[in-house]
PyMOL Python script that loads the backbone (N, CA, C, O; Angstrom):
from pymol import cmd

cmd.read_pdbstr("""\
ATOM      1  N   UNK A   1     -24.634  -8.614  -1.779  1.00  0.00           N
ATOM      2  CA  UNK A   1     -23.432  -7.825  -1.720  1.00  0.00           C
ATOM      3  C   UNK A   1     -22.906  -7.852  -0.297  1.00  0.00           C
ATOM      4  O   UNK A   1     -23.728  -7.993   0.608  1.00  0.00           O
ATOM      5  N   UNK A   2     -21.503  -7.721   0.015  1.00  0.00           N
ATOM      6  CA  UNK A   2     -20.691  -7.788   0.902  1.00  0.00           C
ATOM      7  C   UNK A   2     -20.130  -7.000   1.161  1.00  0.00           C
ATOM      8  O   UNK A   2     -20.316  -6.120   0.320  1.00  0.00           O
ATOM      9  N   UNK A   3     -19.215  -6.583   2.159  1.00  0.00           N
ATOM     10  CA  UNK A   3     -18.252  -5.563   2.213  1.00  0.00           C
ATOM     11  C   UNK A   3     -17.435  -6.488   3.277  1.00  0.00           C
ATOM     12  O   UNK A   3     -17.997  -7.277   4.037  1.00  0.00           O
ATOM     13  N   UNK A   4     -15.901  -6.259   3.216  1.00  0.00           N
ATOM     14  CA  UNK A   4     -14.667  -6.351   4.594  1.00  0.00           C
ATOM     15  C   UNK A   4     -14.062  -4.870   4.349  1.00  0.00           C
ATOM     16  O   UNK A   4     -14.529  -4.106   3.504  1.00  0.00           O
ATOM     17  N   UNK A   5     -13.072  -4.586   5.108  1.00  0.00           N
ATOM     18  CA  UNK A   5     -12.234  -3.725   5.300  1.00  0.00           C
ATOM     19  C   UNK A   5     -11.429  -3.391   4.010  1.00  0.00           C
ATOM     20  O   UNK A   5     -11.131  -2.278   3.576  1.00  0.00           O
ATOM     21  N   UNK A   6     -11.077  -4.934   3.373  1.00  0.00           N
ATOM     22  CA  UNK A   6     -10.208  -4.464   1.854  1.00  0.00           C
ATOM     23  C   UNK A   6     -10.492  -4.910   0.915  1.00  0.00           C
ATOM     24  O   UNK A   6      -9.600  -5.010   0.072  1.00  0.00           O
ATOM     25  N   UNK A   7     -12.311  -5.565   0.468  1.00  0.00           N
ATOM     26  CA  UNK A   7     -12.682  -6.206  -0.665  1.00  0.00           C
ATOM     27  C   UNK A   7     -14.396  -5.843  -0.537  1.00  0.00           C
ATOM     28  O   UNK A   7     -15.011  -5.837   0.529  1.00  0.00           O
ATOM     29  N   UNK A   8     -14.922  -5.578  -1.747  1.00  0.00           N
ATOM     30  CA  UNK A   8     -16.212  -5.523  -2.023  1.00  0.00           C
ATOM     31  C   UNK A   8     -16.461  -6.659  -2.578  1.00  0.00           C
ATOM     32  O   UNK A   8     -15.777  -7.097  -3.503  1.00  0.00           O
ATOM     33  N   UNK A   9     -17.606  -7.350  -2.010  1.00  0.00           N
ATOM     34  CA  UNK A   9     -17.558  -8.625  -2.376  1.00  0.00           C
ATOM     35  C   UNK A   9     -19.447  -8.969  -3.934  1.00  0.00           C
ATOM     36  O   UNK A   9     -20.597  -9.062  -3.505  1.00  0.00           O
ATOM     37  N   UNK A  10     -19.274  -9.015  -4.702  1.00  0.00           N
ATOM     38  CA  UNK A  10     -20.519  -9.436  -5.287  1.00  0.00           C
ATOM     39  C   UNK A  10     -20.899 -10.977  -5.346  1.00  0.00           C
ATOM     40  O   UNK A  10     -20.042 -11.810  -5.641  1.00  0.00           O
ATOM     41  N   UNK A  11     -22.349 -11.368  -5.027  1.00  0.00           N
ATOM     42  CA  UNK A  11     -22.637 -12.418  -5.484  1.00  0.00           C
ATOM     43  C   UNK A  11     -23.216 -13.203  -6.317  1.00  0.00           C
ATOM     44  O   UNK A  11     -24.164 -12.451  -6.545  1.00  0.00           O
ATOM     45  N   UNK A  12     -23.372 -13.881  -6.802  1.00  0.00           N
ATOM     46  CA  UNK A  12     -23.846 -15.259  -7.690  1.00  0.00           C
ATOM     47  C   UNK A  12     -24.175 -16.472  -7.547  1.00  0.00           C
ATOM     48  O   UNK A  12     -23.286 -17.209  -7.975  1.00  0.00           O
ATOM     49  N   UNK A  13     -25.574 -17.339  -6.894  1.00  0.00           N
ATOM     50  CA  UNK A  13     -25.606 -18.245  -6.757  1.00  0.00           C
ATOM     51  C   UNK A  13     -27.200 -19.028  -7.858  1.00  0.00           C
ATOM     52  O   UNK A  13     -28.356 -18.607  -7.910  1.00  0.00           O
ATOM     53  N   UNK A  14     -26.590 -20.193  -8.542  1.00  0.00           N
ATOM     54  CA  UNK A  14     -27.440 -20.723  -9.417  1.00  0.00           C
ATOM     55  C   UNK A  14     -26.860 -22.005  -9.060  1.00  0.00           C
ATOM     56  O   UNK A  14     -26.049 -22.363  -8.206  1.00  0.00           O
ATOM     57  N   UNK A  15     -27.807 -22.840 -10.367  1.00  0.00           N
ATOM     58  CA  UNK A  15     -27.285 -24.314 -10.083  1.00  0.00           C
ATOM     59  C   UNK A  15     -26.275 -24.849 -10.688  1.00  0.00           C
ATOM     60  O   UNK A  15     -25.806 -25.940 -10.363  1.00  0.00           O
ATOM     61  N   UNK A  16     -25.752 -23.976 -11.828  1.00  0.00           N
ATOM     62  CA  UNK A  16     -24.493 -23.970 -13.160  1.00  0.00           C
ATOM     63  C   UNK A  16     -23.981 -23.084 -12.207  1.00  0.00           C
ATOM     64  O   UNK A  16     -24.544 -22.124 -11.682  1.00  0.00           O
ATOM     65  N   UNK A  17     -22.623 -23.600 -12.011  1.00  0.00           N
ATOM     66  CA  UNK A  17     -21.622 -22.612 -11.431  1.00  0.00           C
ATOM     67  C   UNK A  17     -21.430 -21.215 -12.467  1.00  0.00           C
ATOM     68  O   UNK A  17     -21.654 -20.033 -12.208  1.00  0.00           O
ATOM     69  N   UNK A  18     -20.761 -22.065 -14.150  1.00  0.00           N
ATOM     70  CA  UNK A  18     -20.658 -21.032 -14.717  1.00  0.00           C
ATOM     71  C   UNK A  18     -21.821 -19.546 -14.787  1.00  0.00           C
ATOM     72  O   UNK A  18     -21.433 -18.380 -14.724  1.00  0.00           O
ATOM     73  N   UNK A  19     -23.010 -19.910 -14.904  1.00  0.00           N
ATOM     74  CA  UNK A  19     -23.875 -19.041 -14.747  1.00  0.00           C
ATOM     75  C   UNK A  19     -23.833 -18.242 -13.117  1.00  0.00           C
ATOM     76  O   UNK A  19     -23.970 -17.035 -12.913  1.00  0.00           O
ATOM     77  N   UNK A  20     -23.610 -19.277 -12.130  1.00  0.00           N
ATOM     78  CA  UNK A  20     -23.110 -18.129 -10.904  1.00  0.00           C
ATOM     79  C   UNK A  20     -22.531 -16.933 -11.113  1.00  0.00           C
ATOM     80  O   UNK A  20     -22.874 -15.810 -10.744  1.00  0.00           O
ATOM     81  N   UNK A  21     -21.309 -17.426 -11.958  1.00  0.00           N
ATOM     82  CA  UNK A  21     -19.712 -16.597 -12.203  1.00  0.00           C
ATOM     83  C   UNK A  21     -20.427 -15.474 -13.366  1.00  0.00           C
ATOM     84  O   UNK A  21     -20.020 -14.313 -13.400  1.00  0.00           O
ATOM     85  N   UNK A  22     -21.275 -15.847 -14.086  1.00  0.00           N
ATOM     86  CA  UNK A  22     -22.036 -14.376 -15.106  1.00  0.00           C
ATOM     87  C   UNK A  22     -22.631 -13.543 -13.753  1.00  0.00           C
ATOM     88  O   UNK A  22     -22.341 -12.356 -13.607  1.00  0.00           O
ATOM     89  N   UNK A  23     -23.424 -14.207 -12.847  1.00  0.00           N
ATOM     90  CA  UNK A  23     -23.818 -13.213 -11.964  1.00  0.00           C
ATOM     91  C   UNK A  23     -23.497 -12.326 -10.893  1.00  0.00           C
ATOM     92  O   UNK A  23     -24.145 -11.408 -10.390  1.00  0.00           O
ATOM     93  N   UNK A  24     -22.023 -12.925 -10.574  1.00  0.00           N
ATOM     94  CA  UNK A  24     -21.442 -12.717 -10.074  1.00  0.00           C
ATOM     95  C   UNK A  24     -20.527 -11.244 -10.675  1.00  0.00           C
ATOM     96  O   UNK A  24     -20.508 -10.114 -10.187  1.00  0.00           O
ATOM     97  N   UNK A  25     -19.890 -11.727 -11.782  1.00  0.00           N
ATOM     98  CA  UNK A  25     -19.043 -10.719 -12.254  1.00  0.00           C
ATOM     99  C   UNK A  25     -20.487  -9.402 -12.838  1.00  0.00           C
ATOM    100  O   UNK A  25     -20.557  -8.215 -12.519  1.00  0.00           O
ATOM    101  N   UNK A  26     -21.214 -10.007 -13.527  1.00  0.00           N
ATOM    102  CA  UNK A  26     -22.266  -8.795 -13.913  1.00  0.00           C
ATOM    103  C   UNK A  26     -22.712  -7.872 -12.669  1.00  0.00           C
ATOM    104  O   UNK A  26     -22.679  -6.664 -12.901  1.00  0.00           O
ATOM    105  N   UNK A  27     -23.056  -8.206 -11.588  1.00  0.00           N
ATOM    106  CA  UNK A  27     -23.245  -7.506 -10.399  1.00  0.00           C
ATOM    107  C   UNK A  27     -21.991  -6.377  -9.965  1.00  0.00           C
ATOM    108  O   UNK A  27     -21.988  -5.273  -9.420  1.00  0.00           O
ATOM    109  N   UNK A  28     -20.951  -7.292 -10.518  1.00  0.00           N
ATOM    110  CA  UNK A  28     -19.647  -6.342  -9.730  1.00  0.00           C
ATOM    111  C   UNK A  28     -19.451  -5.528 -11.406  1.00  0.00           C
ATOM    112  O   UNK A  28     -18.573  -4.667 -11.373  1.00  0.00           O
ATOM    113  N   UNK A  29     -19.884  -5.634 -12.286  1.00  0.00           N
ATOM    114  CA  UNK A  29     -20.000  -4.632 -13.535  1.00  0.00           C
ATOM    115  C   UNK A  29     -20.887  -3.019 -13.214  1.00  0.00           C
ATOM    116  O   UNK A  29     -20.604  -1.878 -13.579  1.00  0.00           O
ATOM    117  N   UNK A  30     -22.080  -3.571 -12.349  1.00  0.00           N
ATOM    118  CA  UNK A  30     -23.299  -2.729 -12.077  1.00  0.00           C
ATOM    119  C   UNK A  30     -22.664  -1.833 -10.990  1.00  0.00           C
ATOM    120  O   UNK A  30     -22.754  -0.608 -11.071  1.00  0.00           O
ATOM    121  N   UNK A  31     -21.881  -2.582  -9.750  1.00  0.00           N
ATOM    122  CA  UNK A  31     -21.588  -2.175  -8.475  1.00  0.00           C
ATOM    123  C   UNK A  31     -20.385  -1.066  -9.019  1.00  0.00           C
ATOM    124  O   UNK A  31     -20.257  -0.152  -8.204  1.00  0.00           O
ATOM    125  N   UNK A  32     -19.358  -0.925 -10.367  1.00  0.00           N
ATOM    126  CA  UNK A  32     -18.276  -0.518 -10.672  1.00  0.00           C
ATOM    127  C   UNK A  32     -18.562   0.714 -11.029  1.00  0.00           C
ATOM    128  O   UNK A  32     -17.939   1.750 -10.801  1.00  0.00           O
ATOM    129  N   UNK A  33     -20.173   0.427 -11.971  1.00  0.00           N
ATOM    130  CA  UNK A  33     -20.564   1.847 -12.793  1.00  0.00           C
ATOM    131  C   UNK A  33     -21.216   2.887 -12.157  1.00  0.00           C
ATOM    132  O   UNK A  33     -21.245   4.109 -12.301  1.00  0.00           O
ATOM    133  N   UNK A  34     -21.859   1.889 -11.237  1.00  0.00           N
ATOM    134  CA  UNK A  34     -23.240   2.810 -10.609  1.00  0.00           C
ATOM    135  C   UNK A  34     -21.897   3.739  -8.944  1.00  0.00           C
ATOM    136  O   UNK A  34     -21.814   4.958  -8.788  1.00  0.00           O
ATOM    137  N   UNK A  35     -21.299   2.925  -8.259  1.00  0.00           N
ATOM    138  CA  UNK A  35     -20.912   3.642  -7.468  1.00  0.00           C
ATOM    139  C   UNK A  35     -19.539   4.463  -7.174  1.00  0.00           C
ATOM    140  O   UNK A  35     -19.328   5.305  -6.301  1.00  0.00           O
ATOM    141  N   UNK A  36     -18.461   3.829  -8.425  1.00  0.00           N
ATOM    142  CA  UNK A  36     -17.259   4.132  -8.679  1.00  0.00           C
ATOM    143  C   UNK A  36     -17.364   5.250 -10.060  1.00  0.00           C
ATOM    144  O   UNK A  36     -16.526   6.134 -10.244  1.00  0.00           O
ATOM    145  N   UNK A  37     -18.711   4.981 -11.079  1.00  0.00           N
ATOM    146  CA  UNK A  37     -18.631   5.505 -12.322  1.00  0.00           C
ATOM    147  C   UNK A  37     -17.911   5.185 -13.303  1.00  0.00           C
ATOM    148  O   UNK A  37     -17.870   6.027 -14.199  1.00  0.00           O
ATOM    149  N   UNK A  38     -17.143   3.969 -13.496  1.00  0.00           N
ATOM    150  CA  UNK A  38     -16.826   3.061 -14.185  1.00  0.00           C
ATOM    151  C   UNK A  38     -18.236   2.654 -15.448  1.00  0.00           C
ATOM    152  O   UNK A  38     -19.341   2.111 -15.410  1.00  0.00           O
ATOM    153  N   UNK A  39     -17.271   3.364 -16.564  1.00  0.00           N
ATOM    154  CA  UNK A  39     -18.132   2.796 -17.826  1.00  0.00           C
ATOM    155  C   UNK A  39     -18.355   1.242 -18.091  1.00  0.00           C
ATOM    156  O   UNK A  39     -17.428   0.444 -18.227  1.00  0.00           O
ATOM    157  N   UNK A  40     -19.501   0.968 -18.137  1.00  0.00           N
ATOM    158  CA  UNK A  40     -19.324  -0.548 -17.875  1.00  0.00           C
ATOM    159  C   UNK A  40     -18.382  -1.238 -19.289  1.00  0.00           C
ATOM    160  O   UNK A  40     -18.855  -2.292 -19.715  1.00  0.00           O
ATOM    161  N   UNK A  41     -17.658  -0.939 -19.704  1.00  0.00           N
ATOM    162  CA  UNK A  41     -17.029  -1.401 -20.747  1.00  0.00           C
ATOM    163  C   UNK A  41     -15.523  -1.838 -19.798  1.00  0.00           C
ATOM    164  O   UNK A  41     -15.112  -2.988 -19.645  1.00  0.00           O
ATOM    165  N   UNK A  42     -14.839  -0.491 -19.208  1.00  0.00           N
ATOM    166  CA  UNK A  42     -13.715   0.083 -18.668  1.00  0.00           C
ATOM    167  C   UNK A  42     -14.148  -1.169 -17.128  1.00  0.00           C
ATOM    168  O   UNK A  42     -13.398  -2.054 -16.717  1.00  0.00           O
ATOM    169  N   UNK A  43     -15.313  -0.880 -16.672  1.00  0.00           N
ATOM    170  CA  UNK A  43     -15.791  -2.348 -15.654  1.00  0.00           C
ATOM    171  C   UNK A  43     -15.602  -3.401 -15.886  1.00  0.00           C
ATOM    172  O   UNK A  43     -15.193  -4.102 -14.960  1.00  0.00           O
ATOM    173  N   UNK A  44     -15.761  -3.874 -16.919  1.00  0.00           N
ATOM    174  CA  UNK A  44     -15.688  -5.216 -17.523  1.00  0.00           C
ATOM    175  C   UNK A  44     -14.164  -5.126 -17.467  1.00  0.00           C
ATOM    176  O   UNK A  44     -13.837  -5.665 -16.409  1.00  0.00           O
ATOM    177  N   UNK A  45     -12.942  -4.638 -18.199  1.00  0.00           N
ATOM    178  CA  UNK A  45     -12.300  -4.579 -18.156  1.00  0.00           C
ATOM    179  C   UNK A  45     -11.224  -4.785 -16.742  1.00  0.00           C
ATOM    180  O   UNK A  45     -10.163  -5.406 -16.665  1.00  0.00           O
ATOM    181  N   UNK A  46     -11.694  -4.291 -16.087  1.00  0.00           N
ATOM    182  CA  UNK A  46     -11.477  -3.918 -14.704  1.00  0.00           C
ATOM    183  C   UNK A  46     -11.249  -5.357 -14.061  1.00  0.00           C
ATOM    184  O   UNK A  46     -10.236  -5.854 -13.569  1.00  0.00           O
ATOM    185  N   UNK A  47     -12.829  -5.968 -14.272  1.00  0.00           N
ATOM    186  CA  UNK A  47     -12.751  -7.435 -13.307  1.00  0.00           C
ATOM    187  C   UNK A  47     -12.123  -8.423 -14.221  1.00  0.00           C
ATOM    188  O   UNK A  47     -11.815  -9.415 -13.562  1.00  0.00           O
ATOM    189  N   UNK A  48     -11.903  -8.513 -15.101  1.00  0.00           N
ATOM    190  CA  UNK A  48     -11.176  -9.327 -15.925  1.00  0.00           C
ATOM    191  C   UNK A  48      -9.263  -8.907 -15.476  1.00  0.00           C
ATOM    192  O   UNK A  48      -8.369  -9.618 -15.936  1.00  0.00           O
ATOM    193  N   UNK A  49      -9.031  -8.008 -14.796  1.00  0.00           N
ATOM    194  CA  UNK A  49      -7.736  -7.673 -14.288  1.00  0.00           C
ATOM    195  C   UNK A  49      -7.309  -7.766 -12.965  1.00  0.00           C
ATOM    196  O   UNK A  49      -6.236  -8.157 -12.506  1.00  0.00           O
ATOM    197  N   UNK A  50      -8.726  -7.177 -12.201  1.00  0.00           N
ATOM    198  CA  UNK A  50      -7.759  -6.849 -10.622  1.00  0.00           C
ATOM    199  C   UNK A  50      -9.551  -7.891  -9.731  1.00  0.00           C
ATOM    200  O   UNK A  50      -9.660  -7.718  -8.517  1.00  0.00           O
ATOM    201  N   UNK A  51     -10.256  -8.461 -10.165  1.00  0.00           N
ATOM    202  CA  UNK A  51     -11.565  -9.151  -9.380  1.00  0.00           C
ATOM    203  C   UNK A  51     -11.108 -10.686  -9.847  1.00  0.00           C
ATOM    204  O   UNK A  51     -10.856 -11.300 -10.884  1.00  0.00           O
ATOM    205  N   UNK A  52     -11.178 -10.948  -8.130  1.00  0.00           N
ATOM    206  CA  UNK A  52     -10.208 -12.582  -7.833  1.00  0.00           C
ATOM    207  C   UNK A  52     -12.057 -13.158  -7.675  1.00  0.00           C
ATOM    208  O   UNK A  52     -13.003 -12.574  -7.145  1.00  0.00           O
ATOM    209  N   UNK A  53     -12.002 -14.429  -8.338  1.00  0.00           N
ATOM    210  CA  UNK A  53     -13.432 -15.061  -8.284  1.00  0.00           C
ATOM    211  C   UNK A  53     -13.036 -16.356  -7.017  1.00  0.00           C
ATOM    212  O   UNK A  53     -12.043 -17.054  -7.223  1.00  0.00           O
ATOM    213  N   UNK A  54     -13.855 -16.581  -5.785  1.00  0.00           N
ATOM    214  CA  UNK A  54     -14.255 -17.516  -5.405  1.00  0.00           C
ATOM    215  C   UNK A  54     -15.133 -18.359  -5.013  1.00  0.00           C
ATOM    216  O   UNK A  54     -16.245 -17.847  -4.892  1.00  0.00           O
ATOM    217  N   UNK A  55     -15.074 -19.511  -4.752  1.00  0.00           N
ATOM    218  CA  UNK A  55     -16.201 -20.351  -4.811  1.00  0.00           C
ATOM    219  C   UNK A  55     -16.802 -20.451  -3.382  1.00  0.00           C
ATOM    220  O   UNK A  55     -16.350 -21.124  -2.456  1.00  0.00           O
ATOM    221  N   UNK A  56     -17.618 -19.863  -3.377  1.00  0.00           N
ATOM    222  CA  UNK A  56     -18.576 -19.595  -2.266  1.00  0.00           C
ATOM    223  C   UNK A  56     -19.399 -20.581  -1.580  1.00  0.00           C
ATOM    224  O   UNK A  56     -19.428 -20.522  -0.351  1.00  0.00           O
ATOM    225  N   UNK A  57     -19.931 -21.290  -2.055  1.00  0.00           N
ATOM    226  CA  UNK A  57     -20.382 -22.747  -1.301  1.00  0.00           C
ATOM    227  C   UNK A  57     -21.146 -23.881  -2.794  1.00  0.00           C
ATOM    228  O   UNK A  57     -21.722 -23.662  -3.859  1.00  0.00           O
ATOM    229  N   UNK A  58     -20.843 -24.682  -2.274  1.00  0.00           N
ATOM    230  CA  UNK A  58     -21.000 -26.017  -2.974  1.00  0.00           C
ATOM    231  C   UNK A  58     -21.981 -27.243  -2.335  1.00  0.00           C
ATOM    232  O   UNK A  58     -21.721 -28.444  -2.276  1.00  0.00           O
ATOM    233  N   UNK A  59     -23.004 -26.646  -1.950  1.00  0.00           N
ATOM    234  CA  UNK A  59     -23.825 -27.478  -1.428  1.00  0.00           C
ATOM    235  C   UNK A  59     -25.168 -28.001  -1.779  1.00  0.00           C
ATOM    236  O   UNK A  59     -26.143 -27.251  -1.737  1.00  0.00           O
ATOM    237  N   UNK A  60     -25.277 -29.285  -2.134  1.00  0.00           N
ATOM    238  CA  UNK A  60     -26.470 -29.871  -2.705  1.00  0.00           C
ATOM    239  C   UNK A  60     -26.202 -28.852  -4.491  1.00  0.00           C
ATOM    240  O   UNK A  60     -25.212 -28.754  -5.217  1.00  0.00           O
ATOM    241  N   UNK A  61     -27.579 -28.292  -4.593  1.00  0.00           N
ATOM    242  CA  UNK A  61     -27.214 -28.159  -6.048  1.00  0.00           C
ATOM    243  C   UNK A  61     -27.192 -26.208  -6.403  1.00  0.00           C
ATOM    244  O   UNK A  61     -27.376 -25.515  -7.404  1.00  0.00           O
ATOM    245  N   UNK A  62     -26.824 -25.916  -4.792  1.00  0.00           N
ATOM    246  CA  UNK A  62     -26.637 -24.543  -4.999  1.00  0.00           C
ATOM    247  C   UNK A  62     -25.388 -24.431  -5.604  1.00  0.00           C
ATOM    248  O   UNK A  62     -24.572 -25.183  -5.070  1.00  0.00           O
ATOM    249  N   UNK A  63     -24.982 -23.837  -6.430  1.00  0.00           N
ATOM    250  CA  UNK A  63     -23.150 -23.263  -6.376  1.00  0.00           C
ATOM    251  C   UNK A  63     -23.441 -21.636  -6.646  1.00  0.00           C
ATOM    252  O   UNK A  63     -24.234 -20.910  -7.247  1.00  0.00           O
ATOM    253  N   UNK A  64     -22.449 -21.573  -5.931  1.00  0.00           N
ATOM    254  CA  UNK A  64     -22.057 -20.036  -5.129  1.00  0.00           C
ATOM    255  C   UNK A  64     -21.135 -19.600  -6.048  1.00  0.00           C
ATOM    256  O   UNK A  64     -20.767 -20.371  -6.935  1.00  0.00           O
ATOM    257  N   UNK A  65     -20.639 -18.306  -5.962  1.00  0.00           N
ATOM    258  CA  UNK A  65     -19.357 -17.349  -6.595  1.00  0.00           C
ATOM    259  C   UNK A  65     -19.241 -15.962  -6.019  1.00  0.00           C
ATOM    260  O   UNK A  65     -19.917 -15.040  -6.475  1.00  0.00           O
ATOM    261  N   UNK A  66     -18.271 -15.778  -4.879  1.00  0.00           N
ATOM    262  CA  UNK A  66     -18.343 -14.202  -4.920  1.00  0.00           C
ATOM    263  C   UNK A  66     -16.958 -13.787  -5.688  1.00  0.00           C
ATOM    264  O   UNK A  66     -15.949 -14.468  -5.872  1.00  0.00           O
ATOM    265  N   UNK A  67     -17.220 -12.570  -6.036  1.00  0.00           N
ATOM    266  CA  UNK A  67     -16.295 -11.632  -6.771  1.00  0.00           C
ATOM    267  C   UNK A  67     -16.059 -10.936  -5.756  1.00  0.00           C
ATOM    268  O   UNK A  67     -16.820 -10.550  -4.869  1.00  0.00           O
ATOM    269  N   UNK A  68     -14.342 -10.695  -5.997  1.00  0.00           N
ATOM    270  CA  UNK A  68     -13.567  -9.979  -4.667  1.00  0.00           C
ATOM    271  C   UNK A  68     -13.284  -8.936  -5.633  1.00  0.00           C
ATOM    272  O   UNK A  68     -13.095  -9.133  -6.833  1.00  0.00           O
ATOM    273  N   UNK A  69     -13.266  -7.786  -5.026  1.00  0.00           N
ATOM    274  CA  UNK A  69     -13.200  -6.399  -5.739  1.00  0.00           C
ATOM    275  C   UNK A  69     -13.000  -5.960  -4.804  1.00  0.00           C
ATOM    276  O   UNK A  69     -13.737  -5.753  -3.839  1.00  0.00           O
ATOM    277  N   UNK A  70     -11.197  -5.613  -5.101  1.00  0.00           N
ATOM    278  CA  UNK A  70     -10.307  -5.005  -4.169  1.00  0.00           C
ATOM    279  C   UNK A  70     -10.354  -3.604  -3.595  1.00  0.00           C
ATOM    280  O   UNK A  70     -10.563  -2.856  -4.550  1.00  0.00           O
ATOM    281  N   UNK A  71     -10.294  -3.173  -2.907  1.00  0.00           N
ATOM    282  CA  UNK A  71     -10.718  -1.689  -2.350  1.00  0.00           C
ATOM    283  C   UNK A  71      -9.393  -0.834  -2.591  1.00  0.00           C
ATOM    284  O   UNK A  71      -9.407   0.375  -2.825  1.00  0.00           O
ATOM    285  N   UNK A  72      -8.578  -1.395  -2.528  1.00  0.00           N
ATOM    286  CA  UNK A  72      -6.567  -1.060  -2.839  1.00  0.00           C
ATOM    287  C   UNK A  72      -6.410   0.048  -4.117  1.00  0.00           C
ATOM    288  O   UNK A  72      -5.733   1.063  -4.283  1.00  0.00           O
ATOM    289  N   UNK A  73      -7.266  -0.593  -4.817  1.00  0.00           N
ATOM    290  CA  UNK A  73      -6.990  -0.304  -6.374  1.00  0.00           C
ATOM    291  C   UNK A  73      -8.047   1.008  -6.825  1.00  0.00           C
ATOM    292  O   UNK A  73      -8.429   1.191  -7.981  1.00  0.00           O
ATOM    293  N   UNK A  74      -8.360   1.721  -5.842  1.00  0.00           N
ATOM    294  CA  UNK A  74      -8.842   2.806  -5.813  1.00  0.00           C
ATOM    295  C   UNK A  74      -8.782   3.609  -4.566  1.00  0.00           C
ATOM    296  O   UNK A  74      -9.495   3.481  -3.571  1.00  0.00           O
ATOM    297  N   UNK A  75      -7.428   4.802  -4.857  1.00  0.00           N
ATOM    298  CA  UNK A  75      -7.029   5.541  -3.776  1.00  0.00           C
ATOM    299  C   UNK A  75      -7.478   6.574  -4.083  1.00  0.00           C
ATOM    300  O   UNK A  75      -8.217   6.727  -5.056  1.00  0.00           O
ATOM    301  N   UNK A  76      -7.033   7.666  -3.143  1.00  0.00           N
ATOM    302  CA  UNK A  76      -6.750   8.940  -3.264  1.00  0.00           C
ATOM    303  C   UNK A  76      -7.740   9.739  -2.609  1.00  0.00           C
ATOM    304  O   UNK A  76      -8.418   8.906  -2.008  1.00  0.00           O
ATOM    305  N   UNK A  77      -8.262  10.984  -2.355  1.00  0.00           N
ATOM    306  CA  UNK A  77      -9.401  11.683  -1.461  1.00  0.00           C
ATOM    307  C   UNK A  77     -10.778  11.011  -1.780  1.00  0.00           C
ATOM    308  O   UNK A  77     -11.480  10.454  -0.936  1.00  0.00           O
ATOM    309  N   UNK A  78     -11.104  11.150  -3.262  1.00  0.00           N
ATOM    310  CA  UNK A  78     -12.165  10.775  -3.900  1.00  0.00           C
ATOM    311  C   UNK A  78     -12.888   9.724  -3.788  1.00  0.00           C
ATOM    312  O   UNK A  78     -14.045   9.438  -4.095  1.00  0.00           O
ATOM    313  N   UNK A  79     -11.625   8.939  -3.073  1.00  0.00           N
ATOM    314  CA  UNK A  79     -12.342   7.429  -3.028  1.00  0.00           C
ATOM    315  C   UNK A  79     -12.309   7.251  -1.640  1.00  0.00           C
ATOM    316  O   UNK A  79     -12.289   6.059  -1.335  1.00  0.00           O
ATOM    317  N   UNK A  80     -12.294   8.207  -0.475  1.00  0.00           N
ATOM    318  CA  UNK A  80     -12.024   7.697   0.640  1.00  0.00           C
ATOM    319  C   UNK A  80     -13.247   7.534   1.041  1.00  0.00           C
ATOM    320  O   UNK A  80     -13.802   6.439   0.957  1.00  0.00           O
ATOM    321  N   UNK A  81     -13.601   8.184   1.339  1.00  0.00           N
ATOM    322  CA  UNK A  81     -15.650   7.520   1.968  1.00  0.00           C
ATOM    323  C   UNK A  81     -16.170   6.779   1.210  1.00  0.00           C
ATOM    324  O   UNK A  81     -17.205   6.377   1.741  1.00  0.00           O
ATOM    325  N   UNK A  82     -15.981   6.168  -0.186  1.00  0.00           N
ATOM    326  CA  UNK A  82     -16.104   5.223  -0.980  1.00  0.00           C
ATOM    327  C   UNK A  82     -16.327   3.972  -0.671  1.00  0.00           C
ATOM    328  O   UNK A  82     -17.245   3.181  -0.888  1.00  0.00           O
ATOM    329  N   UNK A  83     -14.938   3.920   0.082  1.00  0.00           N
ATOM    330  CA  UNK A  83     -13.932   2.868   0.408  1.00  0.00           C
ATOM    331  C   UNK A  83     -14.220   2.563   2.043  1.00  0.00           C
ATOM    332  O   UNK A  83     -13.385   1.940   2.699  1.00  0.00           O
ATOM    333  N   UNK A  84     -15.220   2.956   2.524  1.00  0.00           N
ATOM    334  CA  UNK A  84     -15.694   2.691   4.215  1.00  0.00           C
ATOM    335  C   UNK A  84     -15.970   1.400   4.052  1.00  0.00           C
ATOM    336  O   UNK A  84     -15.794   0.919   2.933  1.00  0.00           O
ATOM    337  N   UNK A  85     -16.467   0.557   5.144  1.00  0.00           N
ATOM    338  CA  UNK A  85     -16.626  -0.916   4.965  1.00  0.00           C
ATOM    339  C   UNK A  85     -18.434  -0.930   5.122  1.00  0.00           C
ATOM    340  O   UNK A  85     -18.865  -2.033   5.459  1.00  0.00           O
ATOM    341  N   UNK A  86     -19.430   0.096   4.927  1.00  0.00           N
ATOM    342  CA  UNK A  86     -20.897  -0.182   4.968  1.00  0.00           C
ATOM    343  C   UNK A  86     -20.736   1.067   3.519  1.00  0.00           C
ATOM    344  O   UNK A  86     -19.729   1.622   3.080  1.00  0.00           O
ATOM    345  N   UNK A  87     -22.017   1.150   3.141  1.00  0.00           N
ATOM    346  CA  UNK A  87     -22.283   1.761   1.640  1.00  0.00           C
ATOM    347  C   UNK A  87     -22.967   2.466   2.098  1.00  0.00           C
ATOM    348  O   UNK A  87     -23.766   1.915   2.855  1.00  0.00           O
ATOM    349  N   UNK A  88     -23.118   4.028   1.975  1.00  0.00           N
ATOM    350  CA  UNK A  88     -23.944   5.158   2.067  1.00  0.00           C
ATOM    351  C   UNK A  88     -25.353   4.909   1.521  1.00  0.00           C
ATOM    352  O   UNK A  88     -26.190   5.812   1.537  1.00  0.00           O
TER     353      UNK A  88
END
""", "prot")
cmd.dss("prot")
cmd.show_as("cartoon", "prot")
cmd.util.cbc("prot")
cmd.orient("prot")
């Protein structure tokens, strides 16, 4: 797991990209429910809308995937210490 200033980042690295991209998005399913409280259904939902997937490295027979999970898309008081760039 990652953090910047305006994206929570999850990762995924296997030797099937596609299987990266299950681990990838499943992590940012876990990261939605467990620290936002996002039903993982309404999670799933979630990264299938506003979580941009990129390809993280391509080297030899690793392949990479992080999931960008925007920090934007959850305002307001509730989410402000949330939304710091390290995790409590």
């Amino acid at each position: 797991m990652a953090s910047t200033p305006t994206h929570w980042m999850t990762m995924g690295i296997h030797t099937d990209l596609l299987e990266s991209t299950k681990m990838a998005v499943r992590k940012a399913i876990v990261f939605l429910n467990k620290y936002y409280g996002m039903d993982p259904l309404e999670a799933y939902a979630f990264c299938s809308m506003a979580v941009d997937l990129h390809v993280t490295q391509l080297v030899d027979y690793t392949l990479g995937i992080h999931a960008m999970i925007p920090k934007t898309c959850f305002v307001g008081a509730q989410y402000a210490k949330k939304n710091e760039l390290l995790l409590a």
